[in-house]
C-alpha distance (Angstrom), angle and dihedral (degrees) to the residues before:
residue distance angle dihedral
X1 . . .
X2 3.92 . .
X3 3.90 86.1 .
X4 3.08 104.9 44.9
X5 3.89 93.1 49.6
X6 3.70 93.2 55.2
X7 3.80 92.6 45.3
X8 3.25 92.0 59.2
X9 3.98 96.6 46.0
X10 3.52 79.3 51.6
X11 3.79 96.5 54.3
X12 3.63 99.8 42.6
X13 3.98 91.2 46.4
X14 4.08 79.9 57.1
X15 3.42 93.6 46.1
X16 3.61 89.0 47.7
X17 3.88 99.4 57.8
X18 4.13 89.4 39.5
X19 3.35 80.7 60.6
X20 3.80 110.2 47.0
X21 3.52 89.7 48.7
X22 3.44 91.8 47.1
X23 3.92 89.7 58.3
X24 3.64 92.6 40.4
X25 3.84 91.1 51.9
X26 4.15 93.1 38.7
X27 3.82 111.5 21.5
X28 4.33 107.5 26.7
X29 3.49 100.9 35.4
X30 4.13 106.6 133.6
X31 3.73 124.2 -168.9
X32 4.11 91.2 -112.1
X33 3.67 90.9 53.4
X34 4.01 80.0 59.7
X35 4.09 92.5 46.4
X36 3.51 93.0 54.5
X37 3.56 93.2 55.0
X38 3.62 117.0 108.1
X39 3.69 93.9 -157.1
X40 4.12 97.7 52.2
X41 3.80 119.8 67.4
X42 3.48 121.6 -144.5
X43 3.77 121.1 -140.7
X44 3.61 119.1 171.6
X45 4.23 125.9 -149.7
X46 3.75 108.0 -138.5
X47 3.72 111.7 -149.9
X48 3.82 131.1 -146.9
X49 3.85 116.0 -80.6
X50 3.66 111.2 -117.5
X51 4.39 109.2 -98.5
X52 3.30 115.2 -121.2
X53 3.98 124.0 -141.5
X54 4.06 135.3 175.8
X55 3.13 135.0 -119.5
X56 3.70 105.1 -66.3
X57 4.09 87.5 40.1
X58 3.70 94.6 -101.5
X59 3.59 106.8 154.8
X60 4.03 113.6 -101.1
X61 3.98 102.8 164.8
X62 3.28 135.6 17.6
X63 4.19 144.2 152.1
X64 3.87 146.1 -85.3
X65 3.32 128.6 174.7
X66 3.40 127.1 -105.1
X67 4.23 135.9 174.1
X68 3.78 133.9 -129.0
X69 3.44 126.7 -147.2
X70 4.00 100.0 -137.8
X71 3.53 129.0 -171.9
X72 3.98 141.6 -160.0
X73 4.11 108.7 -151.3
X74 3.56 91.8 -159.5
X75 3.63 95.6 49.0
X76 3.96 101.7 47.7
X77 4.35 116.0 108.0
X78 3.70 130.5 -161.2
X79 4.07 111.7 -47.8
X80 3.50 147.8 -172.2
X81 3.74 87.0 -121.4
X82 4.29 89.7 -173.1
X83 3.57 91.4 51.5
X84 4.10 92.5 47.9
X85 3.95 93.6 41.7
X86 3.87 85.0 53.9
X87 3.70 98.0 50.7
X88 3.92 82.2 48.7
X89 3.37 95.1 49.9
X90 3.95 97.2 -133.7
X91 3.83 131.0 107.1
X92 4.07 123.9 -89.9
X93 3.71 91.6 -115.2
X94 3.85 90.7 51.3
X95 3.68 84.7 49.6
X96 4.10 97.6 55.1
X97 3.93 88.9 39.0
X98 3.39 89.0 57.9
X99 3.37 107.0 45.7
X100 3.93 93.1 47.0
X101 3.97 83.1 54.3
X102 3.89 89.8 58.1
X103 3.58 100.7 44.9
X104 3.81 86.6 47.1
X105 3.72 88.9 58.6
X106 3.91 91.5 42.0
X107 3.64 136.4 -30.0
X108 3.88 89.4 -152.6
X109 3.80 108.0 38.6
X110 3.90 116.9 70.0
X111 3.96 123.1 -99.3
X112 3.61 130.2 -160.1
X113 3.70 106.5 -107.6
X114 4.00 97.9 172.6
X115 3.41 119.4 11.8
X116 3.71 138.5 -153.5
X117 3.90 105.1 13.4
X118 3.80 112.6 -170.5
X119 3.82 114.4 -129.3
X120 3.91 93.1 -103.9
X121 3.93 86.4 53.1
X122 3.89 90.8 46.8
X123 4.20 92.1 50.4
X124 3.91 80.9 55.2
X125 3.63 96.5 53.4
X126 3.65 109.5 23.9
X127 4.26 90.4 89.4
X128 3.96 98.0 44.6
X129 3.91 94.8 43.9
X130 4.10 90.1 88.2
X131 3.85 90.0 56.7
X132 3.94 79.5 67.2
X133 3.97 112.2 70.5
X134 4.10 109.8 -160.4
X135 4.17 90.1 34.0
X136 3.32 134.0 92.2
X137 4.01 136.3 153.2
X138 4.01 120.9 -116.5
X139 3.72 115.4 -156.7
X140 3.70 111.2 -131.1
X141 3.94 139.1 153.2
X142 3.52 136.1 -109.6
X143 3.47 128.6 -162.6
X144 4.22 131.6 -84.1
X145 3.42 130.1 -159.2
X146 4.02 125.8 -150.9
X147 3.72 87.6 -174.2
X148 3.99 126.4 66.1
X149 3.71 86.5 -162.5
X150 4.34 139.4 62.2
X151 4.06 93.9 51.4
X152 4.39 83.7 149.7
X153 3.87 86.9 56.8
X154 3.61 98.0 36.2
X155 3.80 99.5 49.0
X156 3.96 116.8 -172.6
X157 3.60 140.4 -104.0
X158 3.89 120.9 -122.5
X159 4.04 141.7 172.6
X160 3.85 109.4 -67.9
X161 3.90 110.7 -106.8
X162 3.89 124.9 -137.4
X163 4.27 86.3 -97.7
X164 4.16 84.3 63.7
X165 3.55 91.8 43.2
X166 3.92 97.7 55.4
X167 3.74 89.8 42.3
X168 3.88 118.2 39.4
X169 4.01 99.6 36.5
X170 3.67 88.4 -166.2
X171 3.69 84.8 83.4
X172 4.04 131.1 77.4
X173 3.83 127.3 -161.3
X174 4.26 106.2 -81.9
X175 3.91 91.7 26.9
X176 4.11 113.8 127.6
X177 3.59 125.0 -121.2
X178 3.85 134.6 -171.6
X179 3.79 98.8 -108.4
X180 4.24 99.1 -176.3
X181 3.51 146.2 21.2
X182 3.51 123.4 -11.8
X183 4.26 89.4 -8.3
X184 3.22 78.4 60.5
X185 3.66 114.3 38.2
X186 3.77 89.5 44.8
X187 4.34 104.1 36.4
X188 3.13 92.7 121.7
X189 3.93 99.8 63.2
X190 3.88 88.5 34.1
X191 3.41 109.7 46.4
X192 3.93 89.5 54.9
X193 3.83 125.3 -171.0
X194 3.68 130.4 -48.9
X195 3.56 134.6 -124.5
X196 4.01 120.8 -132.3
X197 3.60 133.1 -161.3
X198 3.85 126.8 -172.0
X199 4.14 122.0 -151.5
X200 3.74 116.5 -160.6
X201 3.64 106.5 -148.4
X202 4.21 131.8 -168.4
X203 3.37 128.4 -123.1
X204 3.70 95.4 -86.3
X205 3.85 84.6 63.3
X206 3.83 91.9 -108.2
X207 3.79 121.4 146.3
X208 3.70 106.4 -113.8
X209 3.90 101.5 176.5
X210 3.99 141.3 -70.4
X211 3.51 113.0 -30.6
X212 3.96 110.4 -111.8
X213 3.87 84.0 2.5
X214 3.52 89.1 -75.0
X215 3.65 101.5 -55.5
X216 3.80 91.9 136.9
X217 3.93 95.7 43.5
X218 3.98 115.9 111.3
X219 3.39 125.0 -174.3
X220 3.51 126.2 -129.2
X221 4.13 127.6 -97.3
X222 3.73 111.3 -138.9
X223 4.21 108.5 -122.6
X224 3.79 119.9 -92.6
X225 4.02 111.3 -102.7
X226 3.78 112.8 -133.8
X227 3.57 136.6 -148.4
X228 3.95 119.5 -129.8
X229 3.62 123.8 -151.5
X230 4.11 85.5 -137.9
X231 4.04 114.6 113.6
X232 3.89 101.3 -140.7
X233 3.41 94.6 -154.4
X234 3.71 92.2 56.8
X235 3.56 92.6 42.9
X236 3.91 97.0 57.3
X237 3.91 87.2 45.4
X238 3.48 92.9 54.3
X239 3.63 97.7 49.1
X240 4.14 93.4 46.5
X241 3.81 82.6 58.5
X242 3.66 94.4 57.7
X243 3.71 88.9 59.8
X244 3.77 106.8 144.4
X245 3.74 86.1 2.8
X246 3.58 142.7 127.7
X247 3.65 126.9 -152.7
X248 3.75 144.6 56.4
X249 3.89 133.0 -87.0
X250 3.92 126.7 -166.9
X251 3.75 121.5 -169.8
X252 3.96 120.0 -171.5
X253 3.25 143.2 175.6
X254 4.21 109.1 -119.0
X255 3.90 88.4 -155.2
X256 3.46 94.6 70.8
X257 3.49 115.0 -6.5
X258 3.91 92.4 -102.2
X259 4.14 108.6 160.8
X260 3.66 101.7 -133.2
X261 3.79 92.0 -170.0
X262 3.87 138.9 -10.7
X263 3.41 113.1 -157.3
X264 3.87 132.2 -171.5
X265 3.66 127.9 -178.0
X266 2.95 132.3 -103.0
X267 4.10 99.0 4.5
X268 3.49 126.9 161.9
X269 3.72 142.0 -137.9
X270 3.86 113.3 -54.7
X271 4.06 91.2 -147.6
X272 3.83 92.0 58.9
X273 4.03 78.6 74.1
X274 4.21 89.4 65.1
X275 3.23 135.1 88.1
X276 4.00 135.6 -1.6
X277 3.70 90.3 -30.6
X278 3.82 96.0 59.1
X279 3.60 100.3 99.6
X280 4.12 96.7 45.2
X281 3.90 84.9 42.5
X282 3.85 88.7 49.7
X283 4.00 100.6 51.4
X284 3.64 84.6 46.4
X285 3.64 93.2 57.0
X286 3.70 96.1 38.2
X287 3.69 103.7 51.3
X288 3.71 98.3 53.9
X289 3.49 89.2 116.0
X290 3.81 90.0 179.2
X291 4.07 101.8 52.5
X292 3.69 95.6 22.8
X293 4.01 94.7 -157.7
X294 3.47 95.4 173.5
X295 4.10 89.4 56.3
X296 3.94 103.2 91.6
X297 4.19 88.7 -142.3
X298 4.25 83.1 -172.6
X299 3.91 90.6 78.6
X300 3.98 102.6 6.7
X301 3.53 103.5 60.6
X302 2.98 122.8 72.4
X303 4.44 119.3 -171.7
X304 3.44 138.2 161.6
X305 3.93 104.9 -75.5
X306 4.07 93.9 -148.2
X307 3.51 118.6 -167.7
X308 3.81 103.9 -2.3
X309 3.90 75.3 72.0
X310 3.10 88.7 66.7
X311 4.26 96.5 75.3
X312 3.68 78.9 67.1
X313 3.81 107.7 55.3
X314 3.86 83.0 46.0
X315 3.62 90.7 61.4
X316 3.87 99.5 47.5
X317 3.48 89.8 53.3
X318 3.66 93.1 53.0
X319 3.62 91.2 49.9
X320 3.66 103.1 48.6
X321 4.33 84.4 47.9
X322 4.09 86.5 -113.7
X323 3.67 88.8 131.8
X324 3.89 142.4 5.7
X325 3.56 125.9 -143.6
X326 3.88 84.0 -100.3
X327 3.32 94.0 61.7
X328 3.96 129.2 128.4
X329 3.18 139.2 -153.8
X330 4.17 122.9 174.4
X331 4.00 124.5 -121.6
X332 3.11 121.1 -158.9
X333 4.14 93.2 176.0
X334 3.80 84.8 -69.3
X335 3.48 152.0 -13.1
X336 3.42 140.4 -80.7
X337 4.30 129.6 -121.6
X338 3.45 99.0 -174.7
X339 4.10 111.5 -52.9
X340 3.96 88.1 -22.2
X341 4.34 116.1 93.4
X342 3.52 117.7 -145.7
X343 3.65 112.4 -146.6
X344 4.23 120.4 -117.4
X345 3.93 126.0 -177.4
X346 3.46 96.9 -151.1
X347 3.40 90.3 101.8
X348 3.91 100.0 -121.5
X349 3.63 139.0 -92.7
X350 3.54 132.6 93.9
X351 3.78 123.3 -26.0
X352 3.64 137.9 -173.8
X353 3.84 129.4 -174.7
X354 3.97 94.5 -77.6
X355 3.30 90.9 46.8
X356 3.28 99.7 41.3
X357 3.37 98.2 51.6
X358 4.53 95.0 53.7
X359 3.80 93.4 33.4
X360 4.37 92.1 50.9
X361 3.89 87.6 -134.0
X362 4.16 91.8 -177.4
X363 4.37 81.0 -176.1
X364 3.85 84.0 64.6
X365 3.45 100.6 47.6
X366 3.73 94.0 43.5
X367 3.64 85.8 59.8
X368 3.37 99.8 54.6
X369 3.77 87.4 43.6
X370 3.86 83.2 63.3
X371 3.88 95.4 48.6
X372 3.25 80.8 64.0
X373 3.47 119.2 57.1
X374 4.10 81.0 29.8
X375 3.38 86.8 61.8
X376 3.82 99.2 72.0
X377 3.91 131.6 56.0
X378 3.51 93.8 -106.6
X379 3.91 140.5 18.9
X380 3.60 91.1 -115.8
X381 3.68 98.5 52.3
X382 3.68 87.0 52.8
X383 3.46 101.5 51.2
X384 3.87 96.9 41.2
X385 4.13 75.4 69.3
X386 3.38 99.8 40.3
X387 3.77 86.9 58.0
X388 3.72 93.0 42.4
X389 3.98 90.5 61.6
X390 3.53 92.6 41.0
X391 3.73 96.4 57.9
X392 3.50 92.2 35.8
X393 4.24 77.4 83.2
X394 3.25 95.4 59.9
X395 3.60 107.2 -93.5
X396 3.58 147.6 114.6
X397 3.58 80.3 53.6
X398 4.29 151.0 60.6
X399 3.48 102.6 -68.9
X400 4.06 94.2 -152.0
X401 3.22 97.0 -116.5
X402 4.15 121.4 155.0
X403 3.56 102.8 -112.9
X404 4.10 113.3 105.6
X405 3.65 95.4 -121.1
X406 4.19 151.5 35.0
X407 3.63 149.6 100.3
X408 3.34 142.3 -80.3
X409 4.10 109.4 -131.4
X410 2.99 121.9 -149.7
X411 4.11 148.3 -94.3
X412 3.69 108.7 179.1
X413 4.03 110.0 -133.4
X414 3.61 128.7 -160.5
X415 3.58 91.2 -89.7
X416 4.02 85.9 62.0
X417 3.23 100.7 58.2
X418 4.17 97.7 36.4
X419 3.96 82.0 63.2
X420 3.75 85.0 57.0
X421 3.52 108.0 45.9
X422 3.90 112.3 -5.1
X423 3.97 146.8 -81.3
X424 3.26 104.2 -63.8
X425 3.68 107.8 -6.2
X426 4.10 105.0 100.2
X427 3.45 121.3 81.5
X428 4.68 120.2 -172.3
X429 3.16 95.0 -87.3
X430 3.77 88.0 66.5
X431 3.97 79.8 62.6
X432 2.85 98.9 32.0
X433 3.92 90.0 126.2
X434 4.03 89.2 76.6
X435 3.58 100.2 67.9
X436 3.77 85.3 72.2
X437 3.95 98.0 38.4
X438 3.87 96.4 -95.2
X439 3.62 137.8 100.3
X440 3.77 111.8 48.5
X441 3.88 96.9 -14.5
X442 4.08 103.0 112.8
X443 3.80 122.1 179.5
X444 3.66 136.8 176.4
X445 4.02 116.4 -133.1
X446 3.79 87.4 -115.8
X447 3.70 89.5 59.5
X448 3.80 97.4 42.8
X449 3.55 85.2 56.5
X450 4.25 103.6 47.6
X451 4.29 74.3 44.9
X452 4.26 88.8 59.3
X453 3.82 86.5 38.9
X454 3.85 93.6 57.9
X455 3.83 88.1 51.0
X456 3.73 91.7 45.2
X457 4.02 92.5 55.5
X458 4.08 85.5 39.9
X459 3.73 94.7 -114.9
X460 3.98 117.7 -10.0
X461 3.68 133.9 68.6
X462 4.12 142.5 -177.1
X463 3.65 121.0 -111.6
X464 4.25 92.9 -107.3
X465 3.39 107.4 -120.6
X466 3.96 136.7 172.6
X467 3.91 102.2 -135.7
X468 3.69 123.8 79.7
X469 4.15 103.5 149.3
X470 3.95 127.8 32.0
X471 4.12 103.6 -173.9
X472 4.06 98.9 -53.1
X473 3.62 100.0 -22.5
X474 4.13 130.4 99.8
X475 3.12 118.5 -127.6
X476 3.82 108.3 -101.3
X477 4.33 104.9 172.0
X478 3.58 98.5 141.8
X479 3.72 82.8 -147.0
X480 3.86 89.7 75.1
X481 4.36 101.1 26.5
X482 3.80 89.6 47.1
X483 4.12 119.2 88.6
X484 3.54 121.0 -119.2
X485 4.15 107.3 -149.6
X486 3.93 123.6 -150.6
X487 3.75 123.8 -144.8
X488 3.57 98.4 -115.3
X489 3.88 115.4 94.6
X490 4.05 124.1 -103.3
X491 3.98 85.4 -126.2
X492 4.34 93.2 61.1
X493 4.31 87.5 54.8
X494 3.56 93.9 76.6
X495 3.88 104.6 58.5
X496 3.81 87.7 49.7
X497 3.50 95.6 43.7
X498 3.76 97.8 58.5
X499 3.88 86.5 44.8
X500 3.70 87.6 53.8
X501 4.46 92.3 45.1
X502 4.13 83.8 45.1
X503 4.26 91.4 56.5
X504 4.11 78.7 68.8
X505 3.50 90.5 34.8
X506 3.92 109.1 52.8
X507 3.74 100.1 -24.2
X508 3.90 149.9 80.9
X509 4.22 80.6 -43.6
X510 3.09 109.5 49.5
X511 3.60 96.8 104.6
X512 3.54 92.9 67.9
X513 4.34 106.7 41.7
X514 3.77 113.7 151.4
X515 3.35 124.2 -126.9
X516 4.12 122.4 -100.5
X517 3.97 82.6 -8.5
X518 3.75 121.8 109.1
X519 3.59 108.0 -157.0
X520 3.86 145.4 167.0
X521 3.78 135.1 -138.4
X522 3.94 153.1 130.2
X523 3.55 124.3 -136.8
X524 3.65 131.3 -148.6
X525 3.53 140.3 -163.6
X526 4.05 104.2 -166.7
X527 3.64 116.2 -159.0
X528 3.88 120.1 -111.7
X529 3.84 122.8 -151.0
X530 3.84 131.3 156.3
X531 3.68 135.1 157.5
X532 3.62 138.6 -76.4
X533 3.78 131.6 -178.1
X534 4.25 80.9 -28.0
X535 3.58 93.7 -49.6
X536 4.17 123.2 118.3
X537 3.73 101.6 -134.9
X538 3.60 127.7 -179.4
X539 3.79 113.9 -129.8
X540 4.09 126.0 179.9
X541 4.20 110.0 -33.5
X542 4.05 100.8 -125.7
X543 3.88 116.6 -129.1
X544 3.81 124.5 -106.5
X545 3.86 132.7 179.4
X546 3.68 138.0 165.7
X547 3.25 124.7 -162.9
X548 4.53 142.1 168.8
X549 3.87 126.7 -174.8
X550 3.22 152.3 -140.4
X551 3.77 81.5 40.5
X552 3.60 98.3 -145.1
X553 4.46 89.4 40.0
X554 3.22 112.3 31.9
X555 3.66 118.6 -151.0
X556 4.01 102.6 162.6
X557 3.74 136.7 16.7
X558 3.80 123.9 -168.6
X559 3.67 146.5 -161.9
X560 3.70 117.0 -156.8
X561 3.88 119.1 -172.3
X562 3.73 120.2 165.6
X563 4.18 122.3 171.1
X564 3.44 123.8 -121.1
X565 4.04 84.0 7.9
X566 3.90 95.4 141.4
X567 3.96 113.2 -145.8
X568 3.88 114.2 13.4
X569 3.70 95.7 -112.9
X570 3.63 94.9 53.8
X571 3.56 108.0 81.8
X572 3.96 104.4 -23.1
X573 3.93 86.9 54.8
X574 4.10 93.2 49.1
X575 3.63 95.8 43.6
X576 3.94 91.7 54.3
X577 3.62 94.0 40.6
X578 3.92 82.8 59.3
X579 3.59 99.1 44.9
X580 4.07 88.2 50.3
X581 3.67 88.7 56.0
X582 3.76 98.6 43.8
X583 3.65 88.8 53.8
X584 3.71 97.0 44.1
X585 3.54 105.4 33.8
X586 3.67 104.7 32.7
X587 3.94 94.2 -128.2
X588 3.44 140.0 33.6
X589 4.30 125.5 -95.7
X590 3.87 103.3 -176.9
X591 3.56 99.0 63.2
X592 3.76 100.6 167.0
X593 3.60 85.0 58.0
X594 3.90 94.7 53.5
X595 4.20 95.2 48.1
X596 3.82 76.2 56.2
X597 3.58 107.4 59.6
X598 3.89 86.8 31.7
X599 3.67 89.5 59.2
X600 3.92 103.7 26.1
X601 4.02 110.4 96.8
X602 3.60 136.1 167.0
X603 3.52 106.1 -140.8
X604 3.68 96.7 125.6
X605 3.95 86.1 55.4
X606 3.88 92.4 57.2
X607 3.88 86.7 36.9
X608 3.93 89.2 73.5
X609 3.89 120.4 89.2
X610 3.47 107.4 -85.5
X611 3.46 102.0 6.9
X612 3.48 135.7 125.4
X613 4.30 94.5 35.0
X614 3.74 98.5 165.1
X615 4.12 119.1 -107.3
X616 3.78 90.6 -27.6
X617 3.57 107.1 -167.0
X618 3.42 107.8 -123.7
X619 3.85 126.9 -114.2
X620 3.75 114.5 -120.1
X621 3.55 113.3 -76.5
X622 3.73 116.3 -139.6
């Protein structure tokens, strides 16, 4: 009985082992298990990055292939490491840097040693690689664009860095990413999925065949192609208009909240971002302290909006009953805070809302400003409102939007300015400078336009967003389809509006009305001080407008800022009167004024010491 106990422990205890192994061989066998094997090679099948197109499906991005030198640490013999570095075309220290790099990352799983190959470099190479034991080159693609022009959109794609590594572990070390804007914003639909094969190899390090005769294999799944919301021929307009120019320009569509073109200049030349030249290209771009073309100035910067402001301070004051549209207020070529005169253009006399609003009277607007603050017991009761209605617009804050980066603005609060001077012991004229969109009041173009946008639908707008197609499907994020309401009442739109259609009309715009196209707008021209040796000196004012059309229908709205610009219907009122009639009409009818703003620049302004500082915010002006 003895026996036949023990045989049977025996037998079961076999049984047992057979069949762990048998599970761990069958049923729990994971893909890393495989990449840590020494005896199974791991090659990877890169798929093609989803296109991207605009808004009318012309063709924005595309791909070319490209080759990677790859190499295996453990795998690589004795070399004649000058005579491989110059087949490679990189330098012997490059080489050893490298290669310690890879085997630091993993001695067993393949690195990218050269990256990017063109396809004459890859004819060269393709013979001599199997002199080499431990390299190998991986056919890949990079990116190509059909379009010289929306690199801020775009974005790029790059080599993942050891901070992607450790925290998407769907990468490995060489693999390409997409690093900005809508590469980045959107990788995970582009990049796709990608294909793996695994080699069994013998113990002379020889491939024998597919590992498990390709039972783990998967092929790859070509990226997703998206749809922007960008019009491309818009776009490349815009950015031939900024020639010589700094600034930023957003164009939307109040509808929907569809951006119809983001513009930052200057910009450069999205393919100088590809290929083996990238990285030189890059520093280049990035350390031009002075022009800053990799800074996307339509959603980074973030300057006083001046006058276009404004529209806003109107409505607050109709809201809170401060003011009807009767209302007057007197000029006299200014204003006065306390015994000091602040200057106005408007050339005096007395103005009511209309007026106020086509003629720029900043001594109207800082009286309504007043009303409101005077309107409440206390200053902090009145601007815990004022900064309720202001927000209510979208700003002072992230507007949601689906592009990987920005900035908030700013609308100062009460807490703001009881940092600066005390609880309790400021009063509006201390800010005085906000009723006409200076002092502490900071907004980024993209938020001066969703502002205009809420105006042009008379009291609602759509978080502005960049997507509208991914593959076949709408986009449906209620985030973007959903309205956003302000806190200002349908009925106070219309007053300002007409002021705003009358600034083209018989006002500060007059100068620059388009033809057959009713339209509405406010220019600015926002005062531009900074300091030198100690001193607060004024330097060129830079040019803002803000415009929507048709009037009645509106089908875009844009925000125009350009630095150093002078008055706001100088250049920032031209170039959007252009851009409203290239998007309208199809074509442009005031020629002479086009060959202007083609040929117009203002490097000599941003050639003068000092010049040219990017969106400064403004100190507080007094």
């Amino acid at each position: 009985m003895k026996k036949i106990l023990l045989s049977s422990i025996i037998v079961l205890i076999g049984f047992t082992f057979i069949g762990r192994l048998s599970y761990l061989q069958i049923f729990s066998f994971s893909p890393n298990q495989v990449k840590e094997d020494p005896a199974i090679k791991t090659i990877y099948d890169y798929p093609e990055r989803g296109y991207i197109f605009d808004r009318n499906g012309e063709l924005l991005v595309a791909n070319q292939a490209a080759y990677d030198v790859m190499v295996i640490p453990r795998e690589v013999k004795a070399l004649d490491t000058l005579e491989f570095c110059a087949l490679l075309g990189i330098e012997k220290e490059t080489f050893i840097k490298t290669i310690a790099k890879a085997k630091n990352y993993s001695p067993r799983l393949p690195s990218v040693l050269v990256p990017q190959l063109s396809k004459d470099d890859y004819a060269g190479l393709q013979e001599k690689m199997r002199h080499y034991e431990g390299f190998y080159i991986q056919k890949r693609t990079l990116r190509y664009y059909a379009t010289q022009s929306g690199a801020n959109v775009l974005g790029y794609i790059s080599e993942v860095n050891d901070n992607d590594l450790k925290n998407n572990p769907y990468y490995v070390a060489g693999e390409l990413t997409g690093r900005t804007g809508v590469e980045k914003s959107y990788e995970h639909v582009l990049r796709g999925r990608k294909g793996v094969k695994y080699i069994q190899k013998d113990r002379f390090n020889r491939d024998i065949g597919p590992y498990k005769n390709g039972q783990l294999d998967t092929l790859p799944d070509q990226g997703t192609e998206i749809y922007l919301t960008i019009d491309k021929t818009l776009q490349e307009y815009g950015e031939k208009l900024m020639n010589g120019k700094r600034g930023g320009i957003v164009a939307l569509e109040p509808g929907t909240g569809e951006i119809l073109a983001l513009i930052s200049g200057p910009t450069y030349d999205p393919s100088l971002l590809v290929g083996r030249e990238r990285s030189k290209n890059y520093t280049k771009l990035y350390y031009d302290t002075i022009a800053k073309p990799t800074w996307d100035r339509s959603i980074l910067a973030e300057p006083s909006p001046g006058s276009p402001f404004k529209t806003l301070n109107a409505l607050i004051a109709l809201q809170e009953g401060v003011i009807g549209p009767e209302t007057t207020f007197q000029c006299y070529n200014g204003f006065y805070v306390g015994n000091k005169k602040r200057g106005c253009h408007c050339g005096g006399g007395t103005r009511d809302l209309n007026t106020g609003i086509f003629k720029s009277c900043n001594a109207y607007f800082a009286g309504a400003f007043r009303k409101i603050y005077d309107h409440f017991p206390t200053t902090d009761e009145g601007m815990d409102v004022w900064e309720k209605h202001a927000k209510s617009f979208g700003l002072g804050q992230f507007l949601g939007y689906d592009l990987p980066t920005g900035r908030p603005g700013r609308i100062p609060n009460k807490e703001y300015y009881d940092n600066v001077y005390g609880d309790n012991r400021w009063s509006s004229s201390y800010i005085i400078s906000n009723a006409i969109g200076q002092g502490e009041v900071a907004l980024t173009p993209i938020q001066l336009a969703n502002m205009i946008a809420a105006i042009s639908n008379r009291g609602h707008y759509y978080t502005p967003h960049v997507i509208k197609k991914i593959g076949d499907d709408d986009i449906d994020d209620p985030n973007y389809t959903t309205r956003k309401y302000t806190t200002i009442d349908k009925k106070h739109f219309e007053p300002v509006v007409q002021g705003m259609a009358d600034v083209f009309t018989k006002g500060t715009a007059r100068g620059v009305q388009i033809p057959g196209i009713t339209a509405a707008g406010k220019t600015g021209t926002v005062e531009n001080f900074t300091k030198i040796d100690g001193v607060r000196t004024q330097l060129t004012d830079h040019s803002v407008f803000v415009a929507f059309a048709p009037v009645d229908n509106p089908k875009i709205v844009l925000a125009v800022y350009i630095e150093n610009g002078y008055f706001g219907a100088r250049y920032a009122g031209h170039i959007a009167s252009l851009l409203i009639e290239k998007y309208l009409k199809g074509e442009i009818t005031r020629t002479d004024l086009e060959k202007r703003m083609l040929e117009k620049t203002l490097e000599h302004e941003y050639a003068k010491p000092y010049s040219g500082q990017p969106f400064k915010i403004n100190e507080r002006v007094w």
